[in-house]
C-alpha positions as a printed Julia matrix, in Angstrom:
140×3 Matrix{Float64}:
  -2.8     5.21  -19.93
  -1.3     2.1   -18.15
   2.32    1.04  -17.54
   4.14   -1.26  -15.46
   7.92   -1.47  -14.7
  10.25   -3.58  -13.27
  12.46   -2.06  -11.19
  15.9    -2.89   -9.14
  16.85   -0.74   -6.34
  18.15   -0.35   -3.16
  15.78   -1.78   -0.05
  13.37    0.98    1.21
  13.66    2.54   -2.55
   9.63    1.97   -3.25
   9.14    4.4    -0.36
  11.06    7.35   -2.21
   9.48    6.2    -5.64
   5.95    6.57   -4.27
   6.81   10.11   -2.7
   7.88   11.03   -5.94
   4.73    9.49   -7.63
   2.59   10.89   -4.98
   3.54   14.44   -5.88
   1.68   14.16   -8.77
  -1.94   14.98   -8.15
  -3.82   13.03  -10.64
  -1.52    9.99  -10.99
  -2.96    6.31  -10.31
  -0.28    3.73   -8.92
   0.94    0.76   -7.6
   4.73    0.41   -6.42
   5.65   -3.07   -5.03
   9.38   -4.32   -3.28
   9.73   -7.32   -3.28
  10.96   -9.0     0.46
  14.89   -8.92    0.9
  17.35   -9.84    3.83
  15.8    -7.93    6.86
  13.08   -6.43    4.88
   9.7    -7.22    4.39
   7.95   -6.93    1.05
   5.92   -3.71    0.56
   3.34   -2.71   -1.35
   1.98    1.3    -1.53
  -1.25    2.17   -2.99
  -2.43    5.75   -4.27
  -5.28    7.45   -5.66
  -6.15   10.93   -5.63
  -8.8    10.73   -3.9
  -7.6     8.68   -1.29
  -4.03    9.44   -0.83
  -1.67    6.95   -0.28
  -1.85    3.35    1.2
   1.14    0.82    2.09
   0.92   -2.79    3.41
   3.75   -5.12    4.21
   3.33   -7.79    2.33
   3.79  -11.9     3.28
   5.31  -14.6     1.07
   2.02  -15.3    -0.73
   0.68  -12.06   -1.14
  -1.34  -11.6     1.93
  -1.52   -8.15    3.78
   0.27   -8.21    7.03
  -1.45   -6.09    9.67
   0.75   -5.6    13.04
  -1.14   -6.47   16.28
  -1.34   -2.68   17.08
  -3.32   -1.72   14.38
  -5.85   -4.35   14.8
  -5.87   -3.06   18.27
  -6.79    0.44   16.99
  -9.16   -0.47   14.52
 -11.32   -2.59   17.27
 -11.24    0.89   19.85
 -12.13    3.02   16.8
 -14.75    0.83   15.88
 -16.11    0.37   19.55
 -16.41    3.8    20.59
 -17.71    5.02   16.91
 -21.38    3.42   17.44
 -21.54    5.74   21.03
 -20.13    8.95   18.21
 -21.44    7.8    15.18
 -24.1    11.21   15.43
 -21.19   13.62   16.39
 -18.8    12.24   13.41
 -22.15   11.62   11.25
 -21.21   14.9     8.03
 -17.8    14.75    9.18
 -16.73   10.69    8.34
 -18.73   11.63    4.98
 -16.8    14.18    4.13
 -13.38   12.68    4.96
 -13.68    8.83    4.96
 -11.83    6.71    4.03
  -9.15    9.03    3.89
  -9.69    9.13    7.63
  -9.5     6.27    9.18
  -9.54    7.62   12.86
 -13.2     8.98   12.28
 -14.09    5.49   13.45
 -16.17    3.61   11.78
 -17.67   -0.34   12.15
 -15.2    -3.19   12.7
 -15.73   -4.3     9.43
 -14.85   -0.49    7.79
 -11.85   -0.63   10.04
 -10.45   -3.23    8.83
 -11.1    -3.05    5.24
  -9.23    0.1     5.4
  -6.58   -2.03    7.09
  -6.74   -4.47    4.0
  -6.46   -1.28    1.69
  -9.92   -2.2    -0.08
 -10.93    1.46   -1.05
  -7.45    1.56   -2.86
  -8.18   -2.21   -4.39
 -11.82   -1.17   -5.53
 -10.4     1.62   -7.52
  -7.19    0.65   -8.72
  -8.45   -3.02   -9.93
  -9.07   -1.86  -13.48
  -5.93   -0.53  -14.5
  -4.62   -3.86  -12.76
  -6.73   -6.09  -15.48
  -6.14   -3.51  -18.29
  -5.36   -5.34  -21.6
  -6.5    -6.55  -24.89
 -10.47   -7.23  -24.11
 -10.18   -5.57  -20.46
 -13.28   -3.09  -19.74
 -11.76    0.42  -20.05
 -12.49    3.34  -17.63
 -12.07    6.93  -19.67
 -10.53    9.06  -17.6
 -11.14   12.64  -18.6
  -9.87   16.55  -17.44
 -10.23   19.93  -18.06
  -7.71   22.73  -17.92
């Protein structure tokens, strides 16, 4: 199933609506606020598999990543290829939920641009009349 709402709230109010979305263990979603005085636009992210994401978000829909975490992600990625043995079974079994495993420049940073999250949430995004659909099926 697919849904989208439009919502009016109070600034900081996607943060408590993905909490409460999050609690839900096999819920899909997207919750967006939109930029307001002294706030930045947000956008969060979750799957179950890979927990939740959040980006601020610029003017024309571009990720914002703050200086620091480019920082991190280009010392994680450095000191990964001199680890990448001891982290090997470890990064398999946790990334990209794990982002300080360390991993190459270009993993770091597409978990900075939240592309796990896109590659899996992208076709409930196009769902529609015509869209491809992906059956999603569980057993109690």
């Amino acid at each position: 199933m697919r849904a989208e709402l439009a919502w009016t709230g109070r600034a900081g109010a996607a943060g408590a609506i993905t909490t409460a979305l999050a609690s839900w263990n096999l819920v899909r979603f997207e919750v967006t606020e939109e930029a307001s005085a002294g706030c930045d636009a947000t956008r969060y992210s979750h799957t179950p598999a890979l927990g939740t994401f959040s980006a601020v978000i610029a003017a024309n829909g571009d990720i914002m990543i703050p200086e620091n975490r480019l920082r991190a992600a280009m010392a994680l990625a450095a000191s990964a290829a001199s680890s990448r043995a001891e982290l090997g079974s470890l990064r398999e079994l946790h990334g990209p939920r794990h982002p300080a495993l360390g991993g190459s420049l270009e993993e770091e940073l597409g978990l900075l641009l939240g592309e796990p999250w896109d590659d899996e949430l992208e076709p409930f995004r196009r769902a529609g009349d015509g869209a491809p659909v992906r059956w999603l099926n569980a057993t109690g």
